[in-house]
C-alpha positions in Angstrom: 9.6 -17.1 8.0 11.4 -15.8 10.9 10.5 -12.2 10.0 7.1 -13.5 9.9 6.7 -13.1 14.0 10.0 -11.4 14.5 11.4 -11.5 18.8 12.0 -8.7 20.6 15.3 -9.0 22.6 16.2 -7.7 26.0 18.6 -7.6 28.7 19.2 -5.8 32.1 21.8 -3.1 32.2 22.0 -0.7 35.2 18.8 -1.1 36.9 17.5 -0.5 33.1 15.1 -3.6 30.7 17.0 -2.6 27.0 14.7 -3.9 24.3 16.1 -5.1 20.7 15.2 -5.2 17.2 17.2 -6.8 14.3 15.9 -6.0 10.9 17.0 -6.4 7.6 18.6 -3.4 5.8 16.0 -0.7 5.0 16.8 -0.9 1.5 16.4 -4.7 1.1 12.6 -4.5 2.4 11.7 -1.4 0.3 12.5 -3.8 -2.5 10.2 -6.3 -1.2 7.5 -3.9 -0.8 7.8 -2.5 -4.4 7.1 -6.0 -5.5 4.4 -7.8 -3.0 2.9 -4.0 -3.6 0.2 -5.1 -6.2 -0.7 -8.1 -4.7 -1.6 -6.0 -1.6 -4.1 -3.8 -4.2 -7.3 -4.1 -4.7 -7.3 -2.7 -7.8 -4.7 -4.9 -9.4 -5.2 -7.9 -11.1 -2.9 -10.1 -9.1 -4.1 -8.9 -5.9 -4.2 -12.1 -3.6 -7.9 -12.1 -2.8 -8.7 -12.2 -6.8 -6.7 -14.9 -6.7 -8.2 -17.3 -3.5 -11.7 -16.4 -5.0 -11.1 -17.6 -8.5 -9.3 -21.0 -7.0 -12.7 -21.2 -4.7 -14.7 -21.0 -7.5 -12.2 -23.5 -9.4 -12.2 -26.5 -6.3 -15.6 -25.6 -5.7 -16.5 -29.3 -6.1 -13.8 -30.2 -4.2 -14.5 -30.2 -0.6 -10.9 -30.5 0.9 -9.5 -27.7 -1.4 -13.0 -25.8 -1.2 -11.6 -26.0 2.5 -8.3 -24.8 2.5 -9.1 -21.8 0.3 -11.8 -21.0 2.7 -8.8 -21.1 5.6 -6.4 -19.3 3.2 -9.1 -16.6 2.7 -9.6 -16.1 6.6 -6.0 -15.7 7.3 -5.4 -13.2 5.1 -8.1 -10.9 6.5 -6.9 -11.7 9.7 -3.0 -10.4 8.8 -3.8 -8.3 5.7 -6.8 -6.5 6.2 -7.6 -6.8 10.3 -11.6 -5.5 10.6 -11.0 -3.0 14.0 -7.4 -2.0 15.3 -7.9 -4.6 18.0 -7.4 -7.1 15.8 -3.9 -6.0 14.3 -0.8 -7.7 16.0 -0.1 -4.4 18.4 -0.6 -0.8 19.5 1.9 2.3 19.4 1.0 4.8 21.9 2.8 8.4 21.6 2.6 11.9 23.3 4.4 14.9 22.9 5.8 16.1 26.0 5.8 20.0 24.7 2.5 20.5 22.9 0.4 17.6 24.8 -0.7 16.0 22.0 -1.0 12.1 21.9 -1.5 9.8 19.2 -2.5 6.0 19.0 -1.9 3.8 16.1 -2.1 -0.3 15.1 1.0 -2.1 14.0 -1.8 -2.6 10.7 -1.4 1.4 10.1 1.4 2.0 11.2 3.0 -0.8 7.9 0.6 0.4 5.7 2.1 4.2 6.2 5.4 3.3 5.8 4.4 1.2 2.3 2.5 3.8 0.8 3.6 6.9 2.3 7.4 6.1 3.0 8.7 4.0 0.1 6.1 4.8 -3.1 5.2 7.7 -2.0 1.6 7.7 -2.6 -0.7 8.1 0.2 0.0 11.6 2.2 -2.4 11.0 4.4 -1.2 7.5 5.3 2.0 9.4 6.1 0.5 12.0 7.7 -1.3 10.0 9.9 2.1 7.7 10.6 4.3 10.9 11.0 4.1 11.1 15.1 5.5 7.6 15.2 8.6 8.1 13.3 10.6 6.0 10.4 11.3 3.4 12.8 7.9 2.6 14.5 6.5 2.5 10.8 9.5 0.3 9.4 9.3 -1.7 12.6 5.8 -2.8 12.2 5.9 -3.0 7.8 8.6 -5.8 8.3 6.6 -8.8 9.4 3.8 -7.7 6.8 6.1 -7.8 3.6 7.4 -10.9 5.0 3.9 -12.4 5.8 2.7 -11.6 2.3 6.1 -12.5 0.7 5.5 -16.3 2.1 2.0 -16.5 1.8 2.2 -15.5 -2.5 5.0 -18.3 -2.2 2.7 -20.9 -1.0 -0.3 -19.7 -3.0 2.3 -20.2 -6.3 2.9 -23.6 -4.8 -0.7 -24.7 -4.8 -1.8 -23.2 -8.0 1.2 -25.2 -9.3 -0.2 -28.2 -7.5 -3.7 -27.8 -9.2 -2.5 -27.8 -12.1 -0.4 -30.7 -12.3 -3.5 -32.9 -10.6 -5.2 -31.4 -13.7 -7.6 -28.8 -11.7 -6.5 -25.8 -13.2 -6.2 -25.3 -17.0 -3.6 -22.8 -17.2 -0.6 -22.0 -20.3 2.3 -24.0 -19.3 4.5 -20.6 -20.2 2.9 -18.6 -17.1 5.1 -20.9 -15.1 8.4 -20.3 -17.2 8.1 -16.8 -18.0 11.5 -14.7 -16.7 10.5 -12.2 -14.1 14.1 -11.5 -12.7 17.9 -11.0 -14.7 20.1 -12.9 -13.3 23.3 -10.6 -15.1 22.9 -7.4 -16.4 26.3 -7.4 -18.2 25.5 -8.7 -21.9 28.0 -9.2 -25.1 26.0 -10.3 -28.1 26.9 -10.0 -32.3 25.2 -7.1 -33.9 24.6 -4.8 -36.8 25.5 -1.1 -35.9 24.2 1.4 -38.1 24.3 5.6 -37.4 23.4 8.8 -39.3 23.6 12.2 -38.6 20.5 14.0 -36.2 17.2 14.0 -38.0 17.9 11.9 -40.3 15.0 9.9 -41.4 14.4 7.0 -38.8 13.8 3.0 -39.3 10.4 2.2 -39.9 11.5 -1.3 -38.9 13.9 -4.2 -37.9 13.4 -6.0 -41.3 12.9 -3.3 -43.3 15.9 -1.5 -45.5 17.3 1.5 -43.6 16.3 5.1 -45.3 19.2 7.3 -47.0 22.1 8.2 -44.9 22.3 5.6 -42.5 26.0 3.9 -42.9 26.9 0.5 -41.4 29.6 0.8 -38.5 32.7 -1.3 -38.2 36.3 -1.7 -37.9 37.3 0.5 -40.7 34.7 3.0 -39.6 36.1 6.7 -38.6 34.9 6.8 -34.9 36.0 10.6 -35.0 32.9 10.8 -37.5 30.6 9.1 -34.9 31.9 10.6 -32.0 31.0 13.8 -33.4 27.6 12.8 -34.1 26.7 11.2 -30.8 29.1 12.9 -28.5 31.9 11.0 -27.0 30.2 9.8 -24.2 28.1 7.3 -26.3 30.7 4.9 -27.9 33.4 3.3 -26.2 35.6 1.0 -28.4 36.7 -1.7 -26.3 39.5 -4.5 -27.0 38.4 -7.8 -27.4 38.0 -10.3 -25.5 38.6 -14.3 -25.5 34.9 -15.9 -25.9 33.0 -17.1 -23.2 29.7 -18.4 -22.5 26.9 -16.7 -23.3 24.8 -14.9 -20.2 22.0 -16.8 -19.1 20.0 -14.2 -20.4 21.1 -15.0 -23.8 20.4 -18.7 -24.1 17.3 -20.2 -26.0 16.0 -21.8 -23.1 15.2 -18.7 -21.4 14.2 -16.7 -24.5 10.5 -16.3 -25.0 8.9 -18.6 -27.4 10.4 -17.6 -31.1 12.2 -14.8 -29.4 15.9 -16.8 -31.6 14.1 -15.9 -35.0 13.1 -12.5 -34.0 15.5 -9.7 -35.8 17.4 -7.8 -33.3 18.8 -4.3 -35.3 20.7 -1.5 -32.9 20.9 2.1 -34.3 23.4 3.8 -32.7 23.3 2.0 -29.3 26.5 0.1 -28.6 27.0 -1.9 -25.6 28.9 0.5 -23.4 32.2 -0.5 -21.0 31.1 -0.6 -17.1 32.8 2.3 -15.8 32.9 3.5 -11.7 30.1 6.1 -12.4 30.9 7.0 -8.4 34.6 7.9 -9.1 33.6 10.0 -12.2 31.0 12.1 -10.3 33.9 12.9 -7.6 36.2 13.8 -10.4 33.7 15.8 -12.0 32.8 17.7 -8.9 36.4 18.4 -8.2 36.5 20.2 -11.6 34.1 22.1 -10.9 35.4 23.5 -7.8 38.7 24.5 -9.8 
């Protein structure tokens, strides 16, 4: 919310008015934008405006609700989609003291050339168009739309949710418990670990018998013998470890519906030891240079 309408500091120093910006780290809003990305596109099914227009449609006979989505709808124009550059929150003007050239962009551009051309890399002439302004006019301006968006899809999920408990909307109860985020990506978990030598005949299935030449892998296995088919960087025997807890990623509460009767089978992919990848990459470098 407070990136929302974010305040510019200042202070006097020398004679001098220093102004002041505090942003979140770069890489946390790129990761923002990746995600409110399709919500921002037309083209996309969850884009926001689908959304308001199927709820107006949905509370048409409601007057309050007809209402509010009719609000909804006019503040996201207003912040999302501003008609002229007059309308946008603020203009960047720039000139270039050597060649005399001067450029004029809305905060509205300016975001949108940093999302598209700056972090998915999609719209050159978005980018082209922000380049005069530099990374930081760009990011500077992006920041209170991501966080505009992010809040407003928040609130939207809240009233969609509300509608359908007041019996409005008919929805699938799943679409509110489906899992959209890990919250570990370290799993342990029993399995079956078959290999086979390159190009042998593959599994056809998870339930169906393995094809010639696949042998079962376990504690009496010759890991010389599968090291030498997979390399050594595939398998890494590990000693074990006391139980614990499964992850939540493992328990049946957040497994899709019938997802505990469904027959997991691993070829050849073991779970593999966390290892500092950013120490081996040194190590490996300084071999090189030997």
């Amino acid at each position: 919310m407070a990136l929302i309408d974010p305040r510019i500091g200042f202070r006097f120093e020398n004679g001098e008015v220093w102004i002041r910006h505090e942003l979140p780290a770069e890489e946390v809003v790129e990761s923002a934008a990746a995600r409110i990305r399709p919500i921002l596109l037309t083209t996309e099914d969850c884009f926001h405006m689908k959304a308001l227009n199927a709820l107006g449609y949905a509370c048409r006979e409601l007057p309050r609700d007809a209402e509010y989505v009719r609000a909804v709808r006019a503040e996201w124009k207003a912040r999302v989609d501003p008609a002229t550059p007059a309308d946008a929150a603020y203009r960047v003007l720039v000139a270039n003291s050597t060649t005399g050239e001067e450029h004029d962009l809305d905060a509205h551009r300016l975001a949108l050339a940093w999302i598209y051309g700056d972090v998915v890399h999609h719209d050159t002439d978005r980018r082209k168009e922000g380049d005069p302004f530099g990374l930081r006019d760009r990011f500077r301006a992006a920041v209170p739309l991501i966080a505009w968006t992010m809040v407003a899809t928040i609130e939207l999920l809240a009233y969609i949710d509300a509608l359908y408990k007041g019996g409005v909307l008919q929805l699938r109860p799943d679409v509110f418990d489906a899992q959209v985020a890990l919250k570990s990506t370290v799993w342990e978990e029993p399995a079956q670990m078959f290999f086979a030598p390159v190009g042998t005949e593959p599994p056809s299935g998870a339930t169906t018998p393995l094809p010639d030449g696949w042998l079962p892998l376990g504690k009496d296995t010759d890991l010389s013998q599968v090291q030498h088919i997979f390399g050594e960087q595939l398998l890494h025997p590990m000693t074990p470890t006391r139980a614990t807890a499964p992850s939540s990623e493992s328990s049946d509460e957040d497994q899709p519906k019938g997802d505990s009767d469904t027959a997991r089978s691993t070829h050849g992919v073991p779970r593999q030891a966390v290892k500092n990848w950013q120490a081996e990459l040194i190590e490996r470098w300084r071999g090189m240079q030997r």
